[in-house]
HTML snippet that shows the backbone in 3Dmol.js (N, CA, C, O; Angstrom):
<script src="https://3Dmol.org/build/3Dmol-min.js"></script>
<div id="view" style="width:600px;height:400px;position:relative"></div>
<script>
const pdb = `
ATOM      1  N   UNK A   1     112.454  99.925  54.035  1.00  0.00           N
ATOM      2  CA  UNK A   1     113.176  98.824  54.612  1.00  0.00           C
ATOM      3  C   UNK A   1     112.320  98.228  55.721  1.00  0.00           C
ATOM      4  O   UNK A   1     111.666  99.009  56.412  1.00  0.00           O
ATOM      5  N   UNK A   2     112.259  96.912  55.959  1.00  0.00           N
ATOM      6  CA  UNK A   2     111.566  96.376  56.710  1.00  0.00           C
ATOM      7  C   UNK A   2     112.316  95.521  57.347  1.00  0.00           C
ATOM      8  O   UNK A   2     113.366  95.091  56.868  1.00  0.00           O
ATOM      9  N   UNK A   3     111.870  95.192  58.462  1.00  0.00           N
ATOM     10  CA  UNK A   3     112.635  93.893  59.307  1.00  0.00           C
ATOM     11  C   UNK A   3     111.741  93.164  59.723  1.00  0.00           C
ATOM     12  O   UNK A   3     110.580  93.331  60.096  1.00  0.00           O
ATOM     13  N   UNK A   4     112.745  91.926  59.564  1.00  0.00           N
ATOM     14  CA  UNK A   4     112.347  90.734  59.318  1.00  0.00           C
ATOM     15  C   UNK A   4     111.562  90.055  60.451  1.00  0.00           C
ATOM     16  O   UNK A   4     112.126  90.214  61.534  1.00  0.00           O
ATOM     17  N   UNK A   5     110.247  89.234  60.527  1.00  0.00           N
ATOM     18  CA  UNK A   5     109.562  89.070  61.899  1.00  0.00           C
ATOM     19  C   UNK A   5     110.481  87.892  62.724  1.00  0.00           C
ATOM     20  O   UNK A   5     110.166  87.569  63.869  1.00  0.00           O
ATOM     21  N   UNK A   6     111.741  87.238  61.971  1.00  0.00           N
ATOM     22  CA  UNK A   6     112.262  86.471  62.681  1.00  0.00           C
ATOM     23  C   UNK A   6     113.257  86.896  64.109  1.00  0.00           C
ATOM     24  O   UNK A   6     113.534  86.455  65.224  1.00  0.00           O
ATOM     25  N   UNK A   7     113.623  88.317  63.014  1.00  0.00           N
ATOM     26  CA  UNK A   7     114.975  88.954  64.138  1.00  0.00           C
ATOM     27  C   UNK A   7     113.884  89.836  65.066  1.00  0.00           C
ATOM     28  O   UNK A   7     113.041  90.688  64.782  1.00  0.00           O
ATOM     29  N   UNK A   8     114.428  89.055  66.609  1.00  0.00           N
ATOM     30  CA  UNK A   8     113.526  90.214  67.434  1.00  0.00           C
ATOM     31  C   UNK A   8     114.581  91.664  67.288  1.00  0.00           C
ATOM     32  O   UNK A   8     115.807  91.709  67.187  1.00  0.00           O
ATOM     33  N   UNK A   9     113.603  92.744  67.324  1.00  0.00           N
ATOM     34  CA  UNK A   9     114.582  94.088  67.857  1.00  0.00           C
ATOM     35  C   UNK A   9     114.364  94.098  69.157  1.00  0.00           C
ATOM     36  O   UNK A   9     113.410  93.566  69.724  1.00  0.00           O
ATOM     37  N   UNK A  10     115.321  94.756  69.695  1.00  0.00           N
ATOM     38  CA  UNK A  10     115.132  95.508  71.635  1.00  0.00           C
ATOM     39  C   UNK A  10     114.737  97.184  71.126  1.00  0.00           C
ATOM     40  O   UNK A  10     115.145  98.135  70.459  1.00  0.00           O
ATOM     41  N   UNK A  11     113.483  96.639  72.115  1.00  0.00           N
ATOM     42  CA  UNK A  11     113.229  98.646  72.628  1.00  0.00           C
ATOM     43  C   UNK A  11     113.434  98.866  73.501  1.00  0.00           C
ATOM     44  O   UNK A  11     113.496  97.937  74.307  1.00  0.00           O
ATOM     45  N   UNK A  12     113.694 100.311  73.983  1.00  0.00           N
ATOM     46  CA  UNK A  12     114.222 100.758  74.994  1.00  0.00           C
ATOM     47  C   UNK A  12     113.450 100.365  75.620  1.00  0.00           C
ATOM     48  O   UNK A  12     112.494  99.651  75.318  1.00  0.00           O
ATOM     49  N   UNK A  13     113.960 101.051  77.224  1.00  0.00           N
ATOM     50  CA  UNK A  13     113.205 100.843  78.448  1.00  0.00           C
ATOM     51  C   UNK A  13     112.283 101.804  78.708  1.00  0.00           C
ATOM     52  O   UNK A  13     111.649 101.541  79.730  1.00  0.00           O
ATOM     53  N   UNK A  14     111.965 102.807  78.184  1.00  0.00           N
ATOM     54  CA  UNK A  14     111.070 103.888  78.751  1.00  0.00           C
ATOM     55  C   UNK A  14     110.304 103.491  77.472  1.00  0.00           C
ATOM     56  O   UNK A  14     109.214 104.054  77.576  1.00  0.00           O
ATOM     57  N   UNK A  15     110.347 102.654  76.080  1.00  0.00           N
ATOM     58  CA  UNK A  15     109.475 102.822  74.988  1.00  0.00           C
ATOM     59  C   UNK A  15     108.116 101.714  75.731  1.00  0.00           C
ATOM     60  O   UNK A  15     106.907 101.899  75.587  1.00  0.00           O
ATOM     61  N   UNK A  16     108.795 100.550  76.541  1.00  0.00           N
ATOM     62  CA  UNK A  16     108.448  99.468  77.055  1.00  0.00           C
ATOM     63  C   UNK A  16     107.246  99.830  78.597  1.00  0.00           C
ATOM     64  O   UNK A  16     106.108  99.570  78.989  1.00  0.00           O
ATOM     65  N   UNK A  17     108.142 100.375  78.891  1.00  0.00           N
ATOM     66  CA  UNK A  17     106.950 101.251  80.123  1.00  0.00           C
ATOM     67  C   UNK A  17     105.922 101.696  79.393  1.00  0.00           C
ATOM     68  O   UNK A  17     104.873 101.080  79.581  1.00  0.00           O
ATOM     69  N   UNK A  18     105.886 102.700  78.505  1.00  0.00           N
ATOM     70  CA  UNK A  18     104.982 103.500  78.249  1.00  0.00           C
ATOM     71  C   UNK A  18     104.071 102.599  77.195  1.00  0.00           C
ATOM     72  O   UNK A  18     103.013 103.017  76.725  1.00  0.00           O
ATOM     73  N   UNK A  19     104.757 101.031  76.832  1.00  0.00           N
ATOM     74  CA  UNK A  19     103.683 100.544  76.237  1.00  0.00           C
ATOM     75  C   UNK A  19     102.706 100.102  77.073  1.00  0.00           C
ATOM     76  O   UNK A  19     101.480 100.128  76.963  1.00  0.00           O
ATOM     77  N   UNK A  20     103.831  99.461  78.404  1.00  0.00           N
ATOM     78  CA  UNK A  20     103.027  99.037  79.450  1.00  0.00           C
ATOM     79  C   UNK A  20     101.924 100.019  80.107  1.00  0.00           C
ATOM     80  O   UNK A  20     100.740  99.802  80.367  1.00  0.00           O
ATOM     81  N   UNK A  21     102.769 101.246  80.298  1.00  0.00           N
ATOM     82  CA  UNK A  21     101.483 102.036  81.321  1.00  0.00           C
ATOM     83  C   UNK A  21     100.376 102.006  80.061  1.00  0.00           C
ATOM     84  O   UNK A  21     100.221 103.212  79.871  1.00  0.00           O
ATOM     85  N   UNK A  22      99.700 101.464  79.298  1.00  0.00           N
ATOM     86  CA  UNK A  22      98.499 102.009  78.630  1.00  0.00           C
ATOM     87  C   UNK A  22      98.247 100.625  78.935  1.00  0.00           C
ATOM     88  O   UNK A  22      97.021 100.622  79.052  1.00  0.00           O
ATOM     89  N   UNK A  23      98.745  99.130  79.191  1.00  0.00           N
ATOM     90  CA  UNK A  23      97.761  98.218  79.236  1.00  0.00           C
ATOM     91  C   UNK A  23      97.357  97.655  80.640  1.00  0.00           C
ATOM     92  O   UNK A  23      98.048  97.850  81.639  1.00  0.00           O
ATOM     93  N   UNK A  24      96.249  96.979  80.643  1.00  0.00           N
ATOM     94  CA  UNK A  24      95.534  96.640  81.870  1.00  0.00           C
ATOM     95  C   UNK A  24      96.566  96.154  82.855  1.00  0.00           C
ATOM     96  O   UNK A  24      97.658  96.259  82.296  1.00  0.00           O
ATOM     97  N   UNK A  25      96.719  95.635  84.158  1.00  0.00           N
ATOM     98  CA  UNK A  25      97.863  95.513  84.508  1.00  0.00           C
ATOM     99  C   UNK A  25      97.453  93.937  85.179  1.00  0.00           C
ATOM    100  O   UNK A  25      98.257  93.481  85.992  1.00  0.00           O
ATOM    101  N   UNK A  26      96.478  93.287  84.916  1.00  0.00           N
ATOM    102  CA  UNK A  26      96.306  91.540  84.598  1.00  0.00           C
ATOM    103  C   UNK A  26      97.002  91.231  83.296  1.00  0.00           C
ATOM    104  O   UNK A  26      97.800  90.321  83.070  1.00  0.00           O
ATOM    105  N   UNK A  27      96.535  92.185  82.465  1.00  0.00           N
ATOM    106  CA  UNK A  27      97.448  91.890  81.138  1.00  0.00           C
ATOM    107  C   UNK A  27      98.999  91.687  81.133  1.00  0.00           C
ATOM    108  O   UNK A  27      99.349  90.597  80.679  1.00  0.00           O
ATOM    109  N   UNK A  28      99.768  92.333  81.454  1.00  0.00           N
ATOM    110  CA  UNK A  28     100.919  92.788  81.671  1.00  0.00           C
ATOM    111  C   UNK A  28     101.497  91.472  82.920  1.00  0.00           C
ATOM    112  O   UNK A  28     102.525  90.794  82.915  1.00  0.00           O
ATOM    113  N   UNK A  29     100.387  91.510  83.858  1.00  0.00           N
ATOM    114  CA  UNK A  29     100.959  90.113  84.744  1.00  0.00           C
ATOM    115  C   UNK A  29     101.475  89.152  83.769  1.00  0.00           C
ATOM    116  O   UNK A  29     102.636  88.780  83.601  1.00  0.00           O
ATOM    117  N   UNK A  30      99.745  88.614  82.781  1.00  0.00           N
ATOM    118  CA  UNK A  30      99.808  87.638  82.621  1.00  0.00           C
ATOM    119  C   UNK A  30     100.794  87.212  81.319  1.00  0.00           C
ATOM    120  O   UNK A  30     101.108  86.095  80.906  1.00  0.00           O
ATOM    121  N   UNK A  31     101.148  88.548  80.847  1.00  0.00           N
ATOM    122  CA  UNK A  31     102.670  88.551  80.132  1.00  0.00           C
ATOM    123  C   UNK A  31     103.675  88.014  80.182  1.00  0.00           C
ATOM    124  O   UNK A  31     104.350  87.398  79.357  1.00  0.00           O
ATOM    125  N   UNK A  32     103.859  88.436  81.938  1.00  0.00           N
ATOM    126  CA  UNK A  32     105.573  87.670  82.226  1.00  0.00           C
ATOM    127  C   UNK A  32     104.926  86.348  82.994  1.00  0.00           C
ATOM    128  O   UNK A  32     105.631  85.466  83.486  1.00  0.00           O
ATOM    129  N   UNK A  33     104.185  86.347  83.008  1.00  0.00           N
ATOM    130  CA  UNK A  33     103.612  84.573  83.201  1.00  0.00           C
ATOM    131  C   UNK A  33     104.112  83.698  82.329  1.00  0.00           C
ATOM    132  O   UNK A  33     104.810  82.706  82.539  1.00  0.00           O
ATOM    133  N   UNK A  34     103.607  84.243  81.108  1.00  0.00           N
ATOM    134  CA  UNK A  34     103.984  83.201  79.821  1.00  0.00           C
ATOM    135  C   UNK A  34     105.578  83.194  79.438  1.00  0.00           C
ATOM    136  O   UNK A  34     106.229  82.283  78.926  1.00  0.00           O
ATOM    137  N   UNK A  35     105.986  84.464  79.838  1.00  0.00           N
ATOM    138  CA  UNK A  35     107.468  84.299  78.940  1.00  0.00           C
ATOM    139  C   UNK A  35     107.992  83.431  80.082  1.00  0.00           C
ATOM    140  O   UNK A  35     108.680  82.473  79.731  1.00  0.00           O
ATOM    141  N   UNK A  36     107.662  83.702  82.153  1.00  0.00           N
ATOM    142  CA  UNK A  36     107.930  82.973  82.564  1.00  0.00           C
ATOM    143  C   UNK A  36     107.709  81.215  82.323  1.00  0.00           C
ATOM    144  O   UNK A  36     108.653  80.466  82.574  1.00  0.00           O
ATOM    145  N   UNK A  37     106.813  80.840  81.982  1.00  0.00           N
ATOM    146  CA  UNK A  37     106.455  79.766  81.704  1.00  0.00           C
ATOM    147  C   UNK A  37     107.388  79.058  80.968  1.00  0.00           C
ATOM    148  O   UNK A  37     108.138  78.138  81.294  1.00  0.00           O
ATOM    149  N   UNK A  38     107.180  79.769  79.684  1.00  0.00           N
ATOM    150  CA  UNK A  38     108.512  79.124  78.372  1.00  0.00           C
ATOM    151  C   UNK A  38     109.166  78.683  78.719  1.00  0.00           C
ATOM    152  O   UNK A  38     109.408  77.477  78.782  1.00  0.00           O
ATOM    153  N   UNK A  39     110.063  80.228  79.333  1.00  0.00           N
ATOM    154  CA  UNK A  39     111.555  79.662  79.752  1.00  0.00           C
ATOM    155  C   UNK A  39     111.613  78.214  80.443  1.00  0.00           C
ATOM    156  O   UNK A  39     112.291  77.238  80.123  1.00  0.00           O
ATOM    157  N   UNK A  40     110.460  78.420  81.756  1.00  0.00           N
ATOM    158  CA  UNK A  40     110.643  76.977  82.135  1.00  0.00           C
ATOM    159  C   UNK A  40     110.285  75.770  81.155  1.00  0.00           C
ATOM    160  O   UNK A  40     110.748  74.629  81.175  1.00  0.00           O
ATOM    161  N   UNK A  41     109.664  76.133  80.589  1.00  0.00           N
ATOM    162  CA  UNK A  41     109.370  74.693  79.604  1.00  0.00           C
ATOM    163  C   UNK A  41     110.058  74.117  78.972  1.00  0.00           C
ATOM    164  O   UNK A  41     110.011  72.896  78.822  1.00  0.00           O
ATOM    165  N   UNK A  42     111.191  75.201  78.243  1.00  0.00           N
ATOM    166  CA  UNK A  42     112.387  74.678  77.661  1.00  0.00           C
ATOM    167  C   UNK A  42     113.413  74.339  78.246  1.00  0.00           C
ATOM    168  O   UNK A  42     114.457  74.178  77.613  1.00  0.00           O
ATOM    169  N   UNK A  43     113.342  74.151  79.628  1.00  0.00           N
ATOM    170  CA  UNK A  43     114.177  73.775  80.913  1.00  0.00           C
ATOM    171  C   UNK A  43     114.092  72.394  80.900  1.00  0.00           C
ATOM    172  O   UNK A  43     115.056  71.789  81.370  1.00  0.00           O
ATOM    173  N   UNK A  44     113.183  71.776  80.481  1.00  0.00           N
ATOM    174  CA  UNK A  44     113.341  70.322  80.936  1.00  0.00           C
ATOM    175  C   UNK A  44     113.856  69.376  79.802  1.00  0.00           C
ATOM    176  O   UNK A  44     113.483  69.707  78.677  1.00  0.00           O
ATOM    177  N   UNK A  45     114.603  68.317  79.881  1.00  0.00           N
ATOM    178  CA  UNK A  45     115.147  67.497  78.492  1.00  0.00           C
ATOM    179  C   UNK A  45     114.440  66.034  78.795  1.00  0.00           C
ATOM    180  O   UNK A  45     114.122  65.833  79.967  1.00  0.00           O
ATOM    181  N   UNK A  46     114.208  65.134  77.952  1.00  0.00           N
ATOM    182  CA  UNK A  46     113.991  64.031  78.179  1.00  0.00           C
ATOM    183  C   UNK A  46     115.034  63.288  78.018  1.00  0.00           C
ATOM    184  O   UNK A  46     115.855  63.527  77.132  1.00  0.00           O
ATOM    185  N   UNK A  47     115.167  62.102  79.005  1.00  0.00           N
ATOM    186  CA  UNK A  47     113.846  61.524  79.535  1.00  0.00           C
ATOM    187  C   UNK A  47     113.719  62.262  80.757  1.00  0.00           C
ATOM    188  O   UNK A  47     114.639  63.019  81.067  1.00  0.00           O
ATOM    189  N   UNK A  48     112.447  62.126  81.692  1.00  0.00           N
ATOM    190  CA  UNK A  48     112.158  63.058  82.749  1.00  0.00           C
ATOM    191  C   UNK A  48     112.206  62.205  83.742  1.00  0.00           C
ATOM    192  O   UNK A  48     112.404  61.028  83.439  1.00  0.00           O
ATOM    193  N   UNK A  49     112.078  62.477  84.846  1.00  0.00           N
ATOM    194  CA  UNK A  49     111.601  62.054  86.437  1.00  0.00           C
ATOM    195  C   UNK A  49     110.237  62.323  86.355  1.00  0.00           C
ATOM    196  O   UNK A  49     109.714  63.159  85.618  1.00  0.00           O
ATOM    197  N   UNK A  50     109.631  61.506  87.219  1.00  0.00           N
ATOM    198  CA  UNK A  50     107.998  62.009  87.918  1.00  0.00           C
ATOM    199  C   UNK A  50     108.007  63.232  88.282  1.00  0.00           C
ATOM    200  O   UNK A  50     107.055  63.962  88.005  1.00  0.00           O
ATOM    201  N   UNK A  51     109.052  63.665  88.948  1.00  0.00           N
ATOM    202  CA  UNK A  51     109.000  65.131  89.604  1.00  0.00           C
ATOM    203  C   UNK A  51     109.269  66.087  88.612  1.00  0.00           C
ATOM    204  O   UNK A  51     108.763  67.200  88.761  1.00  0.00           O
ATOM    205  N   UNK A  52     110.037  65.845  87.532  1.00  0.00           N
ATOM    206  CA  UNK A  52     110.263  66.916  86.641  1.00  0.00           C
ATOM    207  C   UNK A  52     108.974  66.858  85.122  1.00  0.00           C
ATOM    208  O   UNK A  52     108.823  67.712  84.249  1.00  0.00           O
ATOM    209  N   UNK A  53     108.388  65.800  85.263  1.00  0.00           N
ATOM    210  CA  UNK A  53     106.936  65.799  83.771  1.00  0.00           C
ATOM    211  C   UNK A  53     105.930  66.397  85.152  1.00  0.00           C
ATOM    212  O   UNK A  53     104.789  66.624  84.750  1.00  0.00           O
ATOM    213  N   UNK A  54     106.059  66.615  86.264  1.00  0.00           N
ATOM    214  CA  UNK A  54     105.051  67.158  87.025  1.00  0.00           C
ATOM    215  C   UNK A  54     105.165  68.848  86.892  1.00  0.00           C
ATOM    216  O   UNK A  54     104.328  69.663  86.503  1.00  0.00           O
ATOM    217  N   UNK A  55     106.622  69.037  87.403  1.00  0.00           N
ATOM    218  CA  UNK A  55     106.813  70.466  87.119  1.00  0.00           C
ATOM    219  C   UNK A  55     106.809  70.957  85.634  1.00  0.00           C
ATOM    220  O   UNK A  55     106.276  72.030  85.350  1.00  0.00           O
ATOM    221  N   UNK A  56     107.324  70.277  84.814  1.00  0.00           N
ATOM    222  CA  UNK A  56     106.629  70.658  83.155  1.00  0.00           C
ATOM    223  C   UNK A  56     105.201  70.787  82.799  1.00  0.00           C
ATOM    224  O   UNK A  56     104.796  71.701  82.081  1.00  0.00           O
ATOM    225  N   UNK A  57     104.304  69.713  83.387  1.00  0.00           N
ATOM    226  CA  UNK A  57     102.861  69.868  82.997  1.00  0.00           C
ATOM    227  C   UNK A  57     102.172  71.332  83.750  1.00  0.00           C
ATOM    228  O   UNK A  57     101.216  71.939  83.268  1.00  0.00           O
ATOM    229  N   UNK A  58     102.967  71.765  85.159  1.00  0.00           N
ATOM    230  CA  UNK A  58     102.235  72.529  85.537  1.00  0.00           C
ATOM    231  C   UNK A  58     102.709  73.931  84.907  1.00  0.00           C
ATOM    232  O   UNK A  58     102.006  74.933  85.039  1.00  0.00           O
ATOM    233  N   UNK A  59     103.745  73.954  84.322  1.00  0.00           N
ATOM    234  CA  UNK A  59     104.428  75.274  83.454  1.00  0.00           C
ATOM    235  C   UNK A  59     103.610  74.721  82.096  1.00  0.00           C
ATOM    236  O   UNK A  59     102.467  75.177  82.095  1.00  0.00           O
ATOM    237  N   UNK A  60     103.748  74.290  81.517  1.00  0.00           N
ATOM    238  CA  UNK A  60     102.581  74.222  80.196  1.00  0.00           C
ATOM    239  C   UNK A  60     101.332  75.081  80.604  1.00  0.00           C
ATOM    240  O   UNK A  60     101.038  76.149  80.066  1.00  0.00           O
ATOM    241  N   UNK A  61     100.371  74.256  82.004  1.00  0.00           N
ATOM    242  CA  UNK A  61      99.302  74.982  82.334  1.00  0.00           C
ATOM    243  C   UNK A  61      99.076  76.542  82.640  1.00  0.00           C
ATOM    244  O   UNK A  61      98.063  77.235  82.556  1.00  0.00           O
ATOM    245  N   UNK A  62     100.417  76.845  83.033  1.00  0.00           N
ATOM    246  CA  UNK A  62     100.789  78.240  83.516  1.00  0.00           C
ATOM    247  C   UNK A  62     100.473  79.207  82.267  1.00  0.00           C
ATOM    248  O   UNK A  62      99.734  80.189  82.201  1.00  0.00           O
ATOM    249  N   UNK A  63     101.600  78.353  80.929  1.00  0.00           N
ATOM    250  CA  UNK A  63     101.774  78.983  79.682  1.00  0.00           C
ATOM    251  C   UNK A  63     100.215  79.191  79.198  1.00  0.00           C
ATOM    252  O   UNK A  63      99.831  80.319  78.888  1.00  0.00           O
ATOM    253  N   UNK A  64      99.335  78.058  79.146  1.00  0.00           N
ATOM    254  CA  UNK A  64      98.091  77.998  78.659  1.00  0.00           C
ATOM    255  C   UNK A  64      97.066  78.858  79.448  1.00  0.00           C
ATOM    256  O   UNK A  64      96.238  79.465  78.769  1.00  0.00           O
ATOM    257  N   UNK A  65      97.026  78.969  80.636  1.00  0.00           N
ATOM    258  CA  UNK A  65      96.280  79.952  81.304  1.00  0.00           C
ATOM    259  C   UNK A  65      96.410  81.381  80.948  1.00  0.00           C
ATOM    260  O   UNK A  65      95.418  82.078  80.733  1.00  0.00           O
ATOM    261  N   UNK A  66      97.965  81.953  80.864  1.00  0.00           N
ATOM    262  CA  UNK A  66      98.627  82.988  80.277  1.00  0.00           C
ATOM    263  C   UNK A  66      97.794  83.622  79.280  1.00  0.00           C
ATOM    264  O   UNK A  66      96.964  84.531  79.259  1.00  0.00           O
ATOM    265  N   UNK A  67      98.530  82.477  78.122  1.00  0.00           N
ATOM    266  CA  UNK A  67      97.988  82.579  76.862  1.00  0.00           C
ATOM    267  C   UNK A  67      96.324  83.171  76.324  1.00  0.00           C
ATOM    268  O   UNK A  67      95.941  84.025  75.525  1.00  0.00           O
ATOM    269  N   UNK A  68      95.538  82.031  77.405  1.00  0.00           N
ATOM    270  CA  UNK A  68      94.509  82.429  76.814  1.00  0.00           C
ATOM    271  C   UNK A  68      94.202  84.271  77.737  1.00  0.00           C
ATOM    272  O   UNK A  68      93.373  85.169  77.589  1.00  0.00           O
ATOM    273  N   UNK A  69      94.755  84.167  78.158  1.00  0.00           N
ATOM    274  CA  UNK A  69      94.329  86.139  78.823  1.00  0.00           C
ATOM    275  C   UNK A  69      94.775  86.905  77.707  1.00  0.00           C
ATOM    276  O   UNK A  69      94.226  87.838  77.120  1.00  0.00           O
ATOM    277  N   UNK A  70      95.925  86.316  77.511  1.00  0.00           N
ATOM    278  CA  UNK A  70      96.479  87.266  75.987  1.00  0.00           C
ATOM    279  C   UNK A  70      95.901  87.073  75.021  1.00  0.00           C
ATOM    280  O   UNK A  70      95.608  88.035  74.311  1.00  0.00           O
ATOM    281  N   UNK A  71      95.549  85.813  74.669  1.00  0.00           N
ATOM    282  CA  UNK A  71      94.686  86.228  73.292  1.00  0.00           C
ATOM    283  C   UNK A  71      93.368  86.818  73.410  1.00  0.00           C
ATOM    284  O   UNK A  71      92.944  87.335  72.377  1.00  0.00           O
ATOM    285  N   UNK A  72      92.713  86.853  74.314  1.00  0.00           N
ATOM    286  CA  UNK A  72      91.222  87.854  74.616  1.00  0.00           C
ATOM    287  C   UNK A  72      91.435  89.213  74.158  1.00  0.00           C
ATOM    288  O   UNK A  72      90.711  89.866  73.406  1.00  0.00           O
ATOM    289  N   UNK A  73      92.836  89.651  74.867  1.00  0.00           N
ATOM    290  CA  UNK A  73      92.751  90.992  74.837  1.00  0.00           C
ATOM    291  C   UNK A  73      93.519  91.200  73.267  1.00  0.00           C
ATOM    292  O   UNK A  73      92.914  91.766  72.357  1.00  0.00           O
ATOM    293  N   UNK A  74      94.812  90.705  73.108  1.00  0.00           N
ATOM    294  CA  UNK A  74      95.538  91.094  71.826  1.00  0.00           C
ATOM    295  C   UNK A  74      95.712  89.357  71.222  1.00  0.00           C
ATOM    296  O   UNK A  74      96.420  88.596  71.883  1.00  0.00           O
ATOM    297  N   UNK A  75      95.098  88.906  70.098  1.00  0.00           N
ATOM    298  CA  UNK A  75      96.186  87.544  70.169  1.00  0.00           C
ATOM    299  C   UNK A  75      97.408  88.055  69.282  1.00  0.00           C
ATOM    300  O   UNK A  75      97.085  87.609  68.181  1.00  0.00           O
ATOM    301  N   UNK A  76      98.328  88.562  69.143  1.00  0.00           N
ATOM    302  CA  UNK A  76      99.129  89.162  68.881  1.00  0.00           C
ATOM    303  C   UNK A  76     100.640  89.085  69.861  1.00  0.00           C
ATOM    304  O   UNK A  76     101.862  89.185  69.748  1.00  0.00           O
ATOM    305  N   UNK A  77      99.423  88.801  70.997  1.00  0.00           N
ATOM    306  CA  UNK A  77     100.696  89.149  72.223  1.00  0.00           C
ATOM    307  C   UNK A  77     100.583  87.214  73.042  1.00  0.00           C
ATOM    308  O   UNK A  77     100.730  86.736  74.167  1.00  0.00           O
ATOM    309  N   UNK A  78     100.336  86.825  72.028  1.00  0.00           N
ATOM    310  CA  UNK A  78     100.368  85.069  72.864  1.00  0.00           C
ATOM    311  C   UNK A  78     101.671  84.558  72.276  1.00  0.00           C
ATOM    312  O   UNK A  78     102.063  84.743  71.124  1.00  0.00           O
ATOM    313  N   UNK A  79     102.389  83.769  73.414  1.00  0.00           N
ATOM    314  CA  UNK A  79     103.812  83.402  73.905  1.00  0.00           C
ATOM    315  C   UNK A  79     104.034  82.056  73.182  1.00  0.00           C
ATOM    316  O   UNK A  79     103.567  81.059  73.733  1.00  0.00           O
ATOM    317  N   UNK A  80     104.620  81.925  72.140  1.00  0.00           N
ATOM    318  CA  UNK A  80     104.241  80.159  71.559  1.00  0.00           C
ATOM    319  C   UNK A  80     105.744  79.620  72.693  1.00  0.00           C
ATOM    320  O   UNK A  80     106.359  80.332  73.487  1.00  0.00           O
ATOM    321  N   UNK A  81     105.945  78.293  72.401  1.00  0.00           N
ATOM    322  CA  UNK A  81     107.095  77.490  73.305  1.00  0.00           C
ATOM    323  C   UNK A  81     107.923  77.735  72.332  1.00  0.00           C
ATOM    324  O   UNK A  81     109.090  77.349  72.403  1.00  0.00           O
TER     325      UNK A  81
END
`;
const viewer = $3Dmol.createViewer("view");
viewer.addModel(pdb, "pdb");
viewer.setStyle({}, {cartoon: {color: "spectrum"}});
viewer.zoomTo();
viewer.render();
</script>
């Protein structure tokens, strides 16, 4: 039986540590960078304000800076929007 790559599963919390304690810990920053990022990205609706395509472009850049740390090490572990 296999599951499906659409449905995420939850792992525990100690499975999640112990994936974490084995990776670099820039890695792992730049992890919740990106998921941080997303979230914000999907925060904004159009049409925008100046102030809000400013704070979107700089969460894109966030996501893209992220990203590329993650794909060096795993691209496996890069955050799409």
């Amino acid at each position: 039986m296999t599951a499906s790559p659409l449905v995420p599963v939850p792992i525990p919390d100690r499975v999640a540590a112990l994936i974490g304690s084995c990776m670099p810990i820039g890695i792992l920053q730049a992890e919740v960078d990106a998921e941080c990022a997303a979230r914000e990205v999907h925060r904004f609706r159009f049409p925008m304000c100046q102030e809000d395509q400013a704070d979107r472009e700089h969460a894109l850049a966030t996501l893209a800076r992220a990203n590329k740390l993650l794909g060096a090490y795993n691209p496996g572990l890069i955050v799409t929007r």
